[in-house]
PAGULO-252171 format. One record per residue (C-alpha): x, y, z; residue in one letter. Coordinates in steps of 0.001 Angstrom, whole numbers, plus 500000, padded with zeros to 6 digits. Each point is the difference from the previous one (the first is absolute). Layout:
N
XYZa ...
//
This chain:
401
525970527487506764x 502454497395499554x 503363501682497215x 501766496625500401x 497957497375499846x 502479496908500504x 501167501040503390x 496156499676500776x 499868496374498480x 502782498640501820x 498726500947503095x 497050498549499545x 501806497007498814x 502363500506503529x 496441499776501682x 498740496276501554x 496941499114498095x 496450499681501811x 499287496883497031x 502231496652499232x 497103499361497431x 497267502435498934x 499044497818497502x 497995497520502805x 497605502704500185x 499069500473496644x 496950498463497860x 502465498486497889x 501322497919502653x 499170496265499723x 500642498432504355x 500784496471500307x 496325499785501988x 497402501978500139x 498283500136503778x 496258500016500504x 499487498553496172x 500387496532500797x 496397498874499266x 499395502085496617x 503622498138499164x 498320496477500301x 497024500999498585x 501493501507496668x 503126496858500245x 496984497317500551x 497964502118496506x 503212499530498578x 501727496687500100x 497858498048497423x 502015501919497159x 503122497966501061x 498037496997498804x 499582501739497264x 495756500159501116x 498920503840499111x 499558501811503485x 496532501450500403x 500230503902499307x 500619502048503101x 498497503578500958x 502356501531502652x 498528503670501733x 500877501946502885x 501373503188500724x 502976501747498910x 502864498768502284x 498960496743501306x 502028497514498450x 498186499060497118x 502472500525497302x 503312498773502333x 498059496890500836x 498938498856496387x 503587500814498741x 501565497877503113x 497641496983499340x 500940500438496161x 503760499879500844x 499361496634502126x 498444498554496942x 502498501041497524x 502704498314502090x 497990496977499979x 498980499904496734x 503868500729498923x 501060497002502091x 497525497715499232x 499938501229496357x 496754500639499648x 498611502628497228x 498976502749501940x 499684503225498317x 498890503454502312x 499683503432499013x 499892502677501855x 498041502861498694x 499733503944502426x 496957500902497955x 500340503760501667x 503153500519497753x 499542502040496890x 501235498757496290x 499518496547501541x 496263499393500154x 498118503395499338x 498640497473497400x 498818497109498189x 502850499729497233x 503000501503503403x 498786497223502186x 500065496622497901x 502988501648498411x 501654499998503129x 499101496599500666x 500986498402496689x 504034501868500890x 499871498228502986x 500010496376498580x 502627501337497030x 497950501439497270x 500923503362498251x 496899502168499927x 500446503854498443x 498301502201502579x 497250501158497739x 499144499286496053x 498296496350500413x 496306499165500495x 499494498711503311x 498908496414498503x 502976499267498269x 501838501526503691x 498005496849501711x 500755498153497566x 503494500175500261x 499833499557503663x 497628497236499455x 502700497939497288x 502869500597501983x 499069498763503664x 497647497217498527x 502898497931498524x 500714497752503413x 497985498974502624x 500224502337502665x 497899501737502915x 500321503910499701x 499020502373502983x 499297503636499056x 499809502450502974x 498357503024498984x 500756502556503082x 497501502652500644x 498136498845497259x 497238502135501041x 502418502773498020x 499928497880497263x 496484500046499501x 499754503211500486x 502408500810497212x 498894497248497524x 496424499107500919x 499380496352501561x 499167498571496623x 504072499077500141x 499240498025502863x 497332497965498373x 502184499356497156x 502871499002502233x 497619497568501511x 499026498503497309x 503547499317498484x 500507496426501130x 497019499035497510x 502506500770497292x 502756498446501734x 501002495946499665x 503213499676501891x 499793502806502670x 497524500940502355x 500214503571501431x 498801500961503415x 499517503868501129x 500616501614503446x 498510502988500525x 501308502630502601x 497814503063500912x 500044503050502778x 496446500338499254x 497953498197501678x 496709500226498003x 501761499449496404x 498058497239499500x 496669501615500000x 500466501646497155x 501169496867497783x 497830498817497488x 498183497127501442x 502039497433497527x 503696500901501059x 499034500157503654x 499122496397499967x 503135498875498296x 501925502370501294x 499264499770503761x 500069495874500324x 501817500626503479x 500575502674501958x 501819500991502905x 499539503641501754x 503323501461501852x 498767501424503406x 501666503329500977x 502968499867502507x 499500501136503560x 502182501995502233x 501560497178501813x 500461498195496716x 502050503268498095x 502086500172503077x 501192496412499291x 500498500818496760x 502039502900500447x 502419498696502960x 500542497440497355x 501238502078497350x 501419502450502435x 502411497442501026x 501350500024496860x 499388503508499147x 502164501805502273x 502636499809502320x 499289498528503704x 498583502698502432x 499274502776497659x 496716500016500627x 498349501541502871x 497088498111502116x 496504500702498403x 501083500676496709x 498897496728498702x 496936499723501506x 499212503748498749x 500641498499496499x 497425497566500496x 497303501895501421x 500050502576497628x 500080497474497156x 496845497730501472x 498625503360499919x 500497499753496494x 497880496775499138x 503133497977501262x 501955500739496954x 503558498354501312x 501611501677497059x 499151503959501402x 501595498297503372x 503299499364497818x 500051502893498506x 499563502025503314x 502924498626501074x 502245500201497459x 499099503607499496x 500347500872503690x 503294498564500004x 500896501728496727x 498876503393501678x 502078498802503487x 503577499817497733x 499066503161498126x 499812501971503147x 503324498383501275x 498348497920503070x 500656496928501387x 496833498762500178x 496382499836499136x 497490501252502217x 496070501152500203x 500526502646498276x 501805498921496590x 496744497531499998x 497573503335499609x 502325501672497365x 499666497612498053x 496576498902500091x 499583503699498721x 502438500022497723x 499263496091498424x 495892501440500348x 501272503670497933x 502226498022497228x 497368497077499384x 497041502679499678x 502653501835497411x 500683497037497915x 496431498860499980x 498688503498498613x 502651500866497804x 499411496494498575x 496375500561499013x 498239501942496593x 499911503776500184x 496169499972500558x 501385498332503287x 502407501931501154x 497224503085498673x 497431498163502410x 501975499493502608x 501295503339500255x 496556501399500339x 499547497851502644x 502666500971501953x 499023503686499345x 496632499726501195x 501226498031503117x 502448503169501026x 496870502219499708x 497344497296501391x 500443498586503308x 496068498501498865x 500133496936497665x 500448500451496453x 497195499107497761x 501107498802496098x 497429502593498619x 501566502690502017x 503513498924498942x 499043499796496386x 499429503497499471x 504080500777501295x 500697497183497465x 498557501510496911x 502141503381501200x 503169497825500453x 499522498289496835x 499114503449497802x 503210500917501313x 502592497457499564x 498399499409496449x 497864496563500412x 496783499229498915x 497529499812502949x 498893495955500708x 496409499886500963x 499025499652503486x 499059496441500080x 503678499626498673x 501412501876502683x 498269498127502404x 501565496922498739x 503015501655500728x 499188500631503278x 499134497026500609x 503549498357498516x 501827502424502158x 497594498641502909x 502050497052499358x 503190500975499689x 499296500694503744x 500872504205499314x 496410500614500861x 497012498588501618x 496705500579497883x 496470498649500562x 496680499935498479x 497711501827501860x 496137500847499357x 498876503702499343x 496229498882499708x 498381501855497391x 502959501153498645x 501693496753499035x 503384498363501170x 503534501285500821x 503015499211501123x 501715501294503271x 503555500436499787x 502735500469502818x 503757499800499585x 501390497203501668x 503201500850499378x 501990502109503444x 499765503640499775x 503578500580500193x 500450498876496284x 496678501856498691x 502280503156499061x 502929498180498649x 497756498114497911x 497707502716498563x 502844502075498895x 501818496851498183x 496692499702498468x 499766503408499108x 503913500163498379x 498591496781498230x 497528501313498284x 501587503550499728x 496861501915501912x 
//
């Protein structure tokens, strides 16, 4: 144990840094280009460019999976049209909305609330009906003629939080609109969202849309010598380290943001141990350790009747090397919930929550037939069995069992 703490700081301050710029390999981040995007640029740029004629752009339905550039492309093409628009002075208005952030739109009222601060109204965060809300939006942006983009980022959350009748409303705003028109982009990880619209918003909603392919290997590795470059210092990387970023993150449905963060943590881990460079092995430590803390967050994030649910799970997977099957499991949750003090869901309700933890990618469950005796789901963890332990105790503390 350290007693003197500032002799320790200064000599990690004495110590070269691994990093001239950690911030390259963050989300965050916004590079000057953006390799293997080119196409989906044009395509969402060509969508685009009528609104500096002041024409409303057709609405635009952007999906893909998580990490492969659908977010950092929109935001790049809006920054090329905002420094048009500014020279040119044209009346472009865009919003950016993260729909997955709370107190902005869990809701109706939070969301065009939001919106209406964004163009210089003062809304009170609750205590108005949500007409006179759009109303106030609708006065105050309607007064000049103007083309106004609203991005709505993983608007599938959205929905989710709100119900898509906000989306049919949003649709229909420019019918009480004379000076502005409004056009929506919609950004989702998942890629069967649409399905489950109401017939009406899907066919305004969804006018174009363009689908953002997962990365391969060869791609991430260009993507990461990229960033690298400015990442870290020349030469503290050893040979292979790069390309074991990559695989491991094609692995991963391409996502080129688990590639980042792979390497950032690996050379985090590197500097922490006092070495000179990053090698094979940082790039398994912390795959387990990025896997362990993501798993953590994504639990501890969730209801109790989750974290209940998911701890019976993990139970019955310690004891079961056989699948798990939810009626099985939903005896241990009835226990679990008797004793931390809940109220026992029913079991079609914890089946639902099986099947939301399915895809939060903790477990893989699927609906198998019994014959006679009806339906069920199969569970297995599909999470590594290094952080099973970790994880059911937290759980456990959590919900003081």
């Amino acid at each position: 144990m350290y007693k003197n703490l500032g002799s320790f700081f200064e000599n990690f301050l004495d110590k070269e840094p691994l990093f001239i710029d950690k911030q390259v390999l963050q989300s965050s981040y916004a590079p000057e280009t953006i390799p293997h995007r080119e196409e989906q640029i044009e395509q969402v740029a060509s969508i685009l460019a009528p609104c500096l004629r002041l024409e409303k752009p057709s609405n635009l339905f952007i999906y893909g999976k998580t990490g492969t550039g659908k977010t950092l492309s929109v935001k790049y093409v809006m920054n090329q049209l905002i420094e048009t628009s500014n020279k040119k002075n044209i009346p472009l208005l865009i919003s950016y909305i993260n729909c997955k952030l709370k107190r902005v739109s869990d809701t109706e009222y939070r969301l065009i609330a939001q919106l209406a601060r964004e163009v210089g109204c003062e809304v009170p965060a609750t205590g108005l009906p949500t007409d006179e809300v759009y109303r106030i939006f609708v006065n105050n942006i309607d007064r000049d003629k103007k083309i106004l983009i609203l991005i709505l980022d993983e608007i599938d959350q959205l929905v989710k939080k709100a119900d898509d009748e906000i989306l049919y409303n949003l649709t229909r705003l420019n019918g009480d609109l004379k000076n502005v028109q409004i056009s929506i982009i919609g950004i989702s990880n998942d890629l069967v969202f649409r399905d489950s619209l109401d017939p009406r918003i899907k066919s305004s909603l969804s006018e174009e849309e363009i689908h953002f392919p997962p990365y391969n290997a060869i791609q991430l590795q260009d993507i990461l010598r990229e960033r690298s470059k400015k990442a870290f210092r020349k030469e503290v990387i050893e040979e292979g380290v790069i390309e074991k970023c990559a695989a491991y993150a094609a692995k991963e449905h391409g996502d080129a943001r688990r590639a980042l963060e792979l390497l950032r943590v690996s050379g985090e881990l590197a500097e922490r141990k006092n070495e000179s460079k990053i090698i094979m092995k940082h790039i398994d430590e912390a795959e387990e350790k990025i896997d362990r803390d993501r798993i953590t967050e994504a639990i501890h994030m969730q209801p109790k009747q989750f974290q209940v649910t998911m701890l019976s799970i993990l139970i019955m997977s310690t004891k079961n090397k056989s699948p798990i099957f939810t009626g099985e499991m939903y005896e241990l949750y009835k226990d679990y919930c008797n004793k931390s003090g809940l109220k026992p869901l029913t079991q079609r309700r914890v089946s639902d929550i099986v099947g939301e933890l399915d895809m939060l990618g903790i477990i893989n469950a699927k609906v198998i037939s019994k014959g006679r005796y009806g339906r069920t789901k199969e569970i297995k963890l599909a999470i590594p069995l290094s952080t099973t332990q970790e994880l059911t105790q937290a759980l456990k503390d959590g919900l003081n069992l």
